[in-house]
C-alpha positions as CSV (number, residue, x, y, z in Angstrom):
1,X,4.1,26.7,-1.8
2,X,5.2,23.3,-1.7
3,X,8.4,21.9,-2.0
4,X,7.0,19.3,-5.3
5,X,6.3,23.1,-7.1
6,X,9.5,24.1,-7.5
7,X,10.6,21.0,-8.9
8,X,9.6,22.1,-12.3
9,X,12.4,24.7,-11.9
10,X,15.9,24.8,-12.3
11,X,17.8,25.7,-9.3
12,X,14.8,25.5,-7.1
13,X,13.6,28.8,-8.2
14,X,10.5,30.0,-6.2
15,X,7.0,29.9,-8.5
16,X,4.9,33.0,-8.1
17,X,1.3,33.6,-8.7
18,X,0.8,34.7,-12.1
19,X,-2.4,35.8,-14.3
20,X,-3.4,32.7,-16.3
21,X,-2.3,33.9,-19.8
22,X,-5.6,33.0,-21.6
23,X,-7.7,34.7,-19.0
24,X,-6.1,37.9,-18.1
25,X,-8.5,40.4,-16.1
26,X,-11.1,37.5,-14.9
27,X,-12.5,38.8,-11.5
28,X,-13.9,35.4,-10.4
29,X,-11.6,32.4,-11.4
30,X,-13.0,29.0,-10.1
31,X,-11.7,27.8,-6.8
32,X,-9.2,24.5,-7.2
33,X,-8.1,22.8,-3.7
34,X,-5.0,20.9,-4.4
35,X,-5.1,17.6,-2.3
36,X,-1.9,16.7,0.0
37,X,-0.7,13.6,-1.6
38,X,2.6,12.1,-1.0
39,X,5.9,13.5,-2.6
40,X,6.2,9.5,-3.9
41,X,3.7,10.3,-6.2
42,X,5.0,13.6,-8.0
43,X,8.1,15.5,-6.6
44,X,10.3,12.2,-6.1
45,X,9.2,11.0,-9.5
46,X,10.8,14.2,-11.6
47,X,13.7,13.2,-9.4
48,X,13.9,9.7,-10.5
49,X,13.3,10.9,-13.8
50,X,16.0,13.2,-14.1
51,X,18.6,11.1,-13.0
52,X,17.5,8.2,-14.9
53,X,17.1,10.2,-18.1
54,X,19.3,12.9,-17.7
55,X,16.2,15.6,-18.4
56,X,12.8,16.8,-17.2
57,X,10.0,14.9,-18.6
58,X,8.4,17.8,-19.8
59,X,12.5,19.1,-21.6
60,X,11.2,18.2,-25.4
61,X,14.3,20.3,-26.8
62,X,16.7,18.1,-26.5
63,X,17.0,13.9,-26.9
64,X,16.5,11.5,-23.4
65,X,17.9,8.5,-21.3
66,X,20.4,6.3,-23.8
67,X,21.3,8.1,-27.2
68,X,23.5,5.6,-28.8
69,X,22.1,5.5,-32.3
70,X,23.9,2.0,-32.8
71,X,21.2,0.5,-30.3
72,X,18.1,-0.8,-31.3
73,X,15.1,1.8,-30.0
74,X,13.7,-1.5,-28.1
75,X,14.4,-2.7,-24.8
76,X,13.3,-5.9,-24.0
77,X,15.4,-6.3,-20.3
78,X,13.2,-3.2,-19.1
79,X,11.0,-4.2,-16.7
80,X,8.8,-1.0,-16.8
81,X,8.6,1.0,-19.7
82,X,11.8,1.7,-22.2
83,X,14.7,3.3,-21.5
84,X,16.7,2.5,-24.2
85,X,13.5,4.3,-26.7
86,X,13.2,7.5,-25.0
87,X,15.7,9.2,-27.3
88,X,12.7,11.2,-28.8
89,X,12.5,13.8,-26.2
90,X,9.0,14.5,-28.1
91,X,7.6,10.9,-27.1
92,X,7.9,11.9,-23.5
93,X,6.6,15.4,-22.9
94,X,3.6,14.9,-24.6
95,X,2.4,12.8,-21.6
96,X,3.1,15.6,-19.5
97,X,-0.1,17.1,-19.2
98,X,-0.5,15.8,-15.2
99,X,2.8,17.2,-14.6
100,X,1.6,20.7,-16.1
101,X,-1.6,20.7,-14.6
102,X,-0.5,20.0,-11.2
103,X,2.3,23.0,-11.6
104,X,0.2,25.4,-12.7
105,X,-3.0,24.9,-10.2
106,X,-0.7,25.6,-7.8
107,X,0.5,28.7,-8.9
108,X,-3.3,29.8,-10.6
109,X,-5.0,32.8,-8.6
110,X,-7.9,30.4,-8.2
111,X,-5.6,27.9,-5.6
112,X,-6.9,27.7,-2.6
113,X,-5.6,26.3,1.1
114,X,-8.9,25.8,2.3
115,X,-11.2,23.0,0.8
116,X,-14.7,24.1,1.7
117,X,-14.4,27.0,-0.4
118,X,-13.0,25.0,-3.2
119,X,-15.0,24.1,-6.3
120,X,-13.0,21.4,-7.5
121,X,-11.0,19.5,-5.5
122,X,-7.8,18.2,-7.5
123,X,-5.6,15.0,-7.1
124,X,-2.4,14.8,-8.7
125,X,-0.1,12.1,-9.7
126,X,2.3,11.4,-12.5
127,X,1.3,8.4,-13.7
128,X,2.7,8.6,-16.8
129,X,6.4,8.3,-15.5
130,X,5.8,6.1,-13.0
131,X,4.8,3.4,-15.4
132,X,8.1,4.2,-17.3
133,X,10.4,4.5,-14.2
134,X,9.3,1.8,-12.6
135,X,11.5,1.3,-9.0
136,X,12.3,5.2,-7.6
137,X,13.2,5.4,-4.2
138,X,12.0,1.7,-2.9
139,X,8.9,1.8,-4.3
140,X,7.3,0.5,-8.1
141,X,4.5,2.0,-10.0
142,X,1.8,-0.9,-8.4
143,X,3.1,0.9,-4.9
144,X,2.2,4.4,-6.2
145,X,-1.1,3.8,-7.5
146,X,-1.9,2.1,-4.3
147,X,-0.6,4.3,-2.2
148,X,-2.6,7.4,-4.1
149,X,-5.7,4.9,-3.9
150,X,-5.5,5.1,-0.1
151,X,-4.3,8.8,0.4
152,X,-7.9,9.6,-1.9
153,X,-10.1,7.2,0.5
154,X,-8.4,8.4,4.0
155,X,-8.8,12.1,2.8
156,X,-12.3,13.4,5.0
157,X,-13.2,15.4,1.8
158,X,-13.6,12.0,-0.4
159,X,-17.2,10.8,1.4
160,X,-19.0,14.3,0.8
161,X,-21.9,13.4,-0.6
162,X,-23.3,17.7,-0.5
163,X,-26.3,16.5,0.0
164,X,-27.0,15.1,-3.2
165,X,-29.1,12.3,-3.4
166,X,-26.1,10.1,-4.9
167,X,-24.2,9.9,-2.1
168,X,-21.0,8.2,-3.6
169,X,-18.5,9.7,-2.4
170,X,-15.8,12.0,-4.9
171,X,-17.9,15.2,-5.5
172,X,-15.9,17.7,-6.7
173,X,-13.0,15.7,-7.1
174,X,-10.9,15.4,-10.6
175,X,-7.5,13.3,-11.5
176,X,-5.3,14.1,-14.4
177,X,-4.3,10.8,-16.4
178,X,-1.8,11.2,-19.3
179,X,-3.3,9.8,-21.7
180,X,-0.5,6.8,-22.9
181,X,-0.9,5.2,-20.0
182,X,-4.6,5.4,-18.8
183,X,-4.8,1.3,-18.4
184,X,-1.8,1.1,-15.9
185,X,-2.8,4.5,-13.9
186,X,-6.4,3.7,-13.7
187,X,-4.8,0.1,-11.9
188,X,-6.9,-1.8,-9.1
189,X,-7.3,-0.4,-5.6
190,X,-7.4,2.8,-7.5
191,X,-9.8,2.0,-10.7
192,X,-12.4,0.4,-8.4
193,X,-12.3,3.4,-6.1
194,X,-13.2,5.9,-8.8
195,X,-15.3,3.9,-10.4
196,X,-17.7,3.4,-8.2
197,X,-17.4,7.6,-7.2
198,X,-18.2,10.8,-8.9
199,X,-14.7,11.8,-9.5
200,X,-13.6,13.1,-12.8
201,X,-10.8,11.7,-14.9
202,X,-8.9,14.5,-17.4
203,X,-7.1,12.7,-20.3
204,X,-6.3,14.2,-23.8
205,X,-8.4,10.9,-25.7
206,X,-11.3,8.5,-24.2
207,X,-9.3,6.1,-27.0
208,X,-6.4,5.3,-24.4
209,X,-9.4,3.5,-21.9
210,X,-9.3,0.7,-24.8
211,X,-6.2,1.5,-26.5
212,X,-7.1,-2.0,-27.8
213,X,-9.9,-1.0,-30.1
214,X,-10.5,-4.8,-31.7
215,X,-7.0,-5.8,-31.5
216,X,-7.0,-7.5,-28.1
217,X,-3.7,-8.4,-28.4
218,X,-2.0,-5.2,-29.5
219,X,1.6,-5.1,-28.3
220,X,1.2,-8.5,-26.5
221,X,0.2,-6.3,-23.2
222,X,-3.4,-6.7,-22.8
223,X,-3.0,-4.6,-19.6
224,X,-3.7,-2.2,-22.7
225,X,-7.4,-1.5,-21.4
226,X,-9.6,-0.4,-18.6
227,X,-11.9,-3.0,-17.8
228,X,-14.9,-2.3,-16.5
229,X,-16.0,1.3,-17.5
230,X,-17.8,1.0,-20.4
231,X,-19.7,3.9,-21.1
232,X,-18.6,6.1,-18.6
233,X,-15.6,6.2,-21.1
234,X,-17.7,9.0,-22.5
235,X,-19.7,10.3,-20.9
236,X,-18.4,13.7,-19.6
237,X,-19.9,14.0,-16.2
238,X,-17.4,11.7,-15.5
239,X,-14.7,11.9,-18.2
240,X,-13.1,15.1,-19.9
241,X,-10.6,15.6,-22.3
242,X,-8.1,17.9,-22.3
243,X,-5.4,19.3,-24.6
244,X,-2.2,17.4,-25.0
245,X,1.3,20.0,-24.0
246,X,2.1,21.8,-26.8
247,X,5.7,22.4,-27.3
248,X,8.2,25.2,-26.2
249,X,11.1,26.1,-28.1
250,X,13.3,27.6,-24.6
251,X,15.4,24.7,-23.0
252,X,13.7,24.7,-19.4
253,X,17.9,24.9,-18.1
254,X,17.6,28.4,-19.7
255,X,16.1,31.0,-17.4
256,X,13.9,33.2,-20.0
257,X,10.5,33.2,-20.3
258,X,8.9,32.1,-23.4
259,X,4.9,31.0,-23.9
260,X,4.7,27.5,-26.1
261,X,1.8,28.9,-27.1
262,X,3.0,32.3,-29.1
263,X,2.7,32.0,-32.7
264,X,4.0,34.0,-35.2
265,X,1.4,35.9,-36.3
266,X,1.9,38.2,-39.6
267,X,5.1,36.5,-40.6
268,X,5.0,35.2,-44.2
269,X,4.9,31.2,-44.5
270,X,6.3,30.3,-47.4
271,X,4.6,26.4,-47.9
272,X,1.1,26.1,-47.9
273,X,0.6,22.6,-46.4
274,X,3.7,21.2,-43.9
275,X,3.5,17.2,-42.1
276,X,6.3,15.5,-40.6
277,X,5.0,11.8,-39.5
278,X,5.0,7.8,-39.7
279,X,3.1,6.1,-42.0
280,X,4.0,2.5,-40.8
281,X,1.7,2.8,-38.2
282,X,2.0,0.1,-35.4
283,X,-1.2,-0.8,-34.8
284,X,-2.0,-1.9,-38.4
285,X,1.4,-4.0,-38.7
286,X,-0.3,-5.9,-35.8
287,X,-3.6,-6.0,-37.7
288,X,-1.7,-7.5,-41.0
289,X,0.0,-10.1,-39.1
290,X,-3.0,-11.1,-37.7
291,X,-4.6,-11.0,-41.3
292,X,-7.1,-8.6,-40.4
293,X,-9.1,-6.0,-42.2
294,X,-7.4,-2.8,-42.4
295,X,-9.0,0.3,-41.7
296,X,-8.7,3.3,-44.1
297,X,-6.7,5.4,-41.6
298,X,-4.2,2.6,-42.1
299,X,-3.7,3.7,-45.5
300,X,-4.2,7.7,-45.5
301,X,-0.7,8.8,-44.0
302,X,1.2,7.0,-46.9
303,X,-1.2,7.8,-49.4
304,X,-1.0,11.3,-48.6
305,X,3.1,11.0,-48.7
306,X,3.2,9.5,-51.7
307,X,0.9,12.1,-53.3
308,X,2.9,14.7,-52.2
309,X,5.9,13.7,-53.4
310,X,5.2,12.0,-56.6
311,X,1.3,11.8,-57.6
312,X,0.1,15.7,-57.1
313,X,4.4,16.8,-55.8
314,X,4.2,20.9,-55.5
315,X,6.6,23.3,-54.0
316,X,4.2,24.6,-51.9
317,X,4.1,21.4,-50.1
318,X,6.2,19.9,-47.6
319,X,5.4,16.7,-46.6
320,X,7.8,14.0,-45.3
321,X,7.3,10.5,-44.1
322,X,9.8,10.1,-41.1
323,X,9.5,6.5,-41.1
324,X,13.2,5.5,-41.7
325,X,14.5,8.5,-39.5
326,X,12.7,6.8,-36.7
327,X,14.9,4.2,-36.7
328,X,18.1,3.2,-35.3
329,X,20.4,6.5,-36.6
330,X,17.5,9.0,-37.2
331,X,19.4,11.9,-36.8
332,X,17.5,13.7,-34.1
333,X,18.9,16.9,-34.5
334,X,19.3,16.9,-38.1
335,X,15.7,15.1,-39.0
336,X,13.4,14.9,-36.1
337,X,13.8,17.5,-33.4
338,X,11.4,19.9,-31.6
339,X,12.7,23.2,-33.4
340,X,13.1,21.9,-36.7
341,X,9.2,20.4,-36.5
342,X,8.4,23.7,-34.6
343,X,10.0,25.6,-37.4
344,X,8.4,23.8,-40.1
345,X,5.0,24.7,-39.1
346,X,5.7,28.5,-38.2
347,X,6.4,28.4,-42.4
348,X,3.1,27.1,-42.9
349,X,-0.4,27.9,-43.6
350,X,-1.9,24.3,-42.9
351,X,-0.7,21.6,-40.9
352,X,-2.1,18.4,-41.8
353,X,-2.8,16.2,-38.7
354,X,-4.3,12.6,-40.0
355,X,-5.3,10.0,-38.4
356,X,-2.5,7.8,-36.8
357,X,-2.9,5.2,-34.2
358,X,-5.1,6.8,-32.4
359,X,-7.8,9.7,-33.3
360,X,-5.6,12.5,-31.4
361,X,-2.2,13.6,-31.6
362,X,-0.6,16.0,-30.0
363,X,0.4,17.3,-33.7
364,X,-3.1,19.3,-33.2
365,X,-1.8,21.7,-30.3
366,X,1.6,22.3,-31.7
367,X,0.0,23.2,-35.3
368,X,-1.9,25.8,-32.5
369,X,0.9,26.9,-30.5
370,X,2.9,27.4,-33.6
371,X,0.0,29.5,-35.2
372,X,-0.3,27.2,-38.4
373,X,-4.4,26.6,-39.4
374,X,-4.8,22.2,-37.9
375,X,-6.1,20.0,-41.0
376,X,-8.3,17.0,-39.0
377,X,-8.8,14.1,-40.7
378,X,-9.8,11.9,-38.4
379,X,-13.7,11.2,-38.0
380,X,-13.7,9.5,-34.8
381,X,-12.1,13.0,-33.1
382,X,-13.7,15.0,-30.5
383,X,-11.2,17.7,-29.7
384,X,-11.5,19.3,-26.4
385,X,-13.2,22.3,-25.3
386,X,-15.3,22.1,-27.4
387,X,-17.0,25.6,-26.5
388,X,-14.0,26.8,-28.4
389,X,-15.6,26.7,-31.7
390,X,-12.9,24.6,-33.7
391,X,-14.3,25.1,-37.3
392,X,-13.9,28.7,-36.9
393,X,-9.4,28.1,-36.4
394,X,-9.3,24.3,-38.3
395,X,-10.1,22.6,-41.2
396,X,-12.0,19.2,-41.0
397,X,-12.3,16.8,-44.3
398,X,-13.5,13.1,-44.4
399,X,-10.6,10.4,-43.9
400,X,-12.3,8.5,-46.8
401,X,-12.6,10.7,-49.2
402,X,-8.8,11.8,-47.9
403,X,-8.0,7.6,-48.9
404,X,-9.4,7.5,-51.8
405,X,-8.1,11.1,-53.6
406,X,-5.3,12.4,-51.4
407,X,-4.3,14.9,-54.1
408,X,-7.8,16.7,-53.8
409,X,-7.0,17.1,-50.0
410,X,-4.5,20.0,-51.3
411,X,-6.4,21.2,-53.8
412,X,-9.2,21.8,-51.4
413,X,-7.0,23.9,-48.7
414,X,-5.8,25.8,-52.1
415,X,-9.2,26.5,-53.0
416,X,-10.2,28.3,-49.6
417,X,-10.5,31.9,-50.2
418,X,-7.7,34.1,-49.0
419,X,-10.1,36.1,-46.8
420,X,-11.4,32.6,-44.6
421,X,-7.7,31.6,-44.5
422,X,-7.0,35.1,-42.8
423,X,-10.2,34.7,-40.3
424,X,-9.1,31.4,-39.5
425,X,-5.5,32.7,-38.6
426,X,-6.8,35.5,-36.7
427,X,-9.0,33.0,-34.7
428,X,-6.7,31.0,-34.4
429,X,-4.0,33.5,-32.5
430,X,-7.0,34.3,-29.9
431,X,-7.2,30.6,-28.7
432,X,-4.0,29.3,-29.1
433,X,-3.5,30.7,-25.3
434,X,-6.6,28.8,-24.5
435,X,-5.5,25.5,-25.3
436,X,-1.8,26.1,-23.6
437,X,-1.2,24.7,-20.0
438,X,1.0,27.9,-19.8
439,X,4.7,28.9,-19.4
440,X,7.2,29.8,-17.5
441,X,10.3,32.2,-16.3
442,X,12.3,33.0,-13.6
443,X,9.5,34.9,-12.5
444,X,7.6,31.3,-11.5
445,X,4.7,29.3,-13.4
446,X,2.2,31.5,-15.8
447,X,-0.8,29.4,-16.1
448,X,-2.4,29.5,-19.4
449,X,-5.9,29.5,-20.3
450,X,-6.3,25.6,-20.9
451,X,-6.5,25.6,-16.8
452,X,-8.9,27.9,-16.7
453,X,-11.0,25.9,-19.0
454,X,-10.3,22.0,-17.7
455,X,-11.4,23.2,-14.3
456,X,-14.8,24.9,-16.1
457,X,-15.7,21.6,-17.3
458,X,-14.8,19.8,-14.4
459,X,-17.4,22.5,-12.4
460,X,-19.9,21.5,-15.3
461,X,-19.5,18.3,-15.3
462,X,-20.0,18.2,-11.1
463,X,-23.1,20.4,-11.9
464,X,-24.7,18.1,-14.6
465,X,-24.0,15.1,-11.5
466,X,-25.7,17.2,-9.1
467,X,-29.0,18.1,-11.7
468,X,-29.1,14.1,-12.3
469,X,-27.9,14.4,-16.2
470,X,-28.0,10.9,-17.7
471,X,-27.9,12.0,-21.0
472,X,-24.4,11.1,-22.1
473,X,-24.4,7.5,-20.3
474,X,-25.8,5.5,-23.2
């Protein structure tokens, strides 16, 4: 195993193989080769990380990097990312799906040490923190994601062509981007490179490739966007989504073993609809002071607040706008941590996930993880894994109708009947494993069945190359 694996660890403690938990008893697991990369482009990072921040990226329990509440959560001296706003632990780990991915391929029964036999061939690299860290160990993120852009194009496995009649080169291969920071991973040598391949990019939301979305200069950074890829954005021959990391409620410095994914299954919850969230959403203060239109989703978090606790206010609702706890004292263990959001949704039947600044939100896998029934309202989302069946374990309404009568939104989830709301729940225990990147002990790394299903549609997605699928290009 390689030195990078054991990173994850505390105390270096050695990873073994494990059964993926969402697949248990599979007799033929796809094959994933793990390419050789450079420790400057995952190992050294969780270093830099760690000293920088004082935790693991992936360590949600607790708060990150500078915790004075009397500072402003900005950072304008910061050359790369911002380390005086990574105080919400919960802002960080969510972009650790390239982290989890890379851990947990390693330690899946489906590795392998020889690449011919492979049926996906997979690259990693923590983009995500490199943007944020910046400098570690001499070298800056622009450094990294050249470096990775020349490891791919010396590796002799990147011009195999298998005969196809494309010959680009890339077959088989797949890169994990987290999803925050497509833009700045997918940088030039390295968005060029796969561009013009058949390599497969995994992020949780096709959104981040144009974070922009008709506000070119959102955040004054319009390095905000992937130039150049069009519709290959979606098209999934070429681009997958994949879940966001849902949350654990074990510190990783605690040796036990505990799945994020577990819910609690026959407990009573005592609230029928839970949401902690902004409403002051920053992509349509940007659109107001550029006197632009705003969209309805602009409107539907506060609407729904203010419903719930004034307009349509119940006791079987609890609903919260964390707006002003965001702010310079928010109280992170009082207001805004991991366990108390964890907790709040383990006393819930539905957890309502609108529509924020994007269409996804990691809000989705920890309603799963934490076995409460996901309320989408968002219409321009496309969960992943699709295979999966998501109306049998969620609840989609329309984000209009949700704008216009946010009190009927809890009257319709008190309307379902008692016997769906049990079906759902029951579904919903049998795939929360499937949409968990695993856990782990002091045993080593238990890969869950999200793995299992990212590298499925990676394999599809080579196969729908290889059959000459144009479908989805349009």
């Amino acid at each position: 195993m390689s030195s990078s694996a054991s990173a994850l660890l505390p105390e270096h403690v050695d990873l073994a193989v494990s059964e993926p938990s969402g697949t248990a008893g599979a007799a033929s697991p796809i094959r994933v080769f793990v390419l050789p990369v450079p420790q400057s482009l995952t190992s050294d990072l969780l270093h830099c990380y760690q000293s920088a921040r004082g935790q693991w990226p992936w360590d949600d329990s607790v708060p990150h990097g500078d915790c004075d509440t009397s500072k402003r959560r900005t950072c304008k001296r910061c050359e790369h990312g911002n380390a005086c706003s990574e105080s919400l632990a919960v802002e960080v780990a969510q972009h650790a799906s390239d982290i989890w991915l890379h851990k947990a391929l390693l330690a899946h029964p489906g590795h392998t040490q020889v690449a011919s036999e492979a049926d996906v061939i997979f690259v990693p690299f923590y983009g995500g923190i490199s943007y944020e860290l910046g400098m570690c160990k001499g070298m800056d993120h622009h450094d990294r994601v050249k470096r990775l852009a020349d490891t791919i194009l010396n590796s002799p496995l990147w011009p195999i062509a298998h005969g196809s009649t494309d010959m680009r080169p890339g077959w088989r291969f797949a890169l994990a981007v987290s999803h925050w920071r497509v833009p700045v991973t997918l940088a030039s040598p390295l968005r060029e490179l796969l561009f013009d391949s058949r390599a497969v990019v995994l992020t949780q939301d096709t959104y981040f490739f144009d974070h922009t979305r008709g506000v070119p200069d959102l955040y004054g950074d319009r390095t905000w966007k992937v130039p150049g890829w069009g519709c290959r954005t979606h098209d999934s021959r070429y681009v997958i989504t994949i879940p966001y990391p849902s949350v654990s409620l074990s510190r990783p410095n605690r040796r036990v073993s505990r799945r994020p994914s577990v819910s609690l299954a026959d407990e009573p919850r005592s609230k029928l609809v839970y949401f902690r969230g902004n409403t002051a959403l920053s992509s349509c203060r940007v659109r107001e002071r550029s006197k632009m239109r705003q969209p309805d989703f602009c409107r539907l978090r506060s609407k729904l607040v203010a419903a719930a606790v004034s307009g349509c206010a119940a006791a079987d609702l609890d609903i919260l706008s964390v707006d002003k706890i965001r702010e310079h004292s928010f109280g992170y263990t009082k207001n805004f941590s991991t366990r108390r959001l964890v907790e709040g949704m383990q006393q819930s039947t539905f957890c309502l996930v609108p529509r924020g600044d994007t269409p996804s939100s990691r809000r989705v896998f920890d309603a799963v993880a934490a076995g409460c029934i996901p309320v989408l309202i968002a219409d321009d989302y496309t969960p992943p894994f699709q295979e999966l069946d998501w109306s049998g374990f969620s609840v989609r309404l329309d984000l209009g109708d949700a704008v216009a009568d946010p009190c009927q939104v809890f009257e319709q989830l008190r309307r379902i009947p008692a016997t769906e709301v049990s079906q759902k729940l029951a579904r919903l225990r049998e795939v929360a494993p499937m949409l968990s990147y695993g856990h782990w002990s002091a045993e080593g790394i238990h890969p869950g069945g999200a793995i299992d299903l990212a590298l499925a549609a990676v394999q599809k997605a080579v196969a729908r190359q290889e059959a000459g699928d144009v479908s989805e290009s349009v």
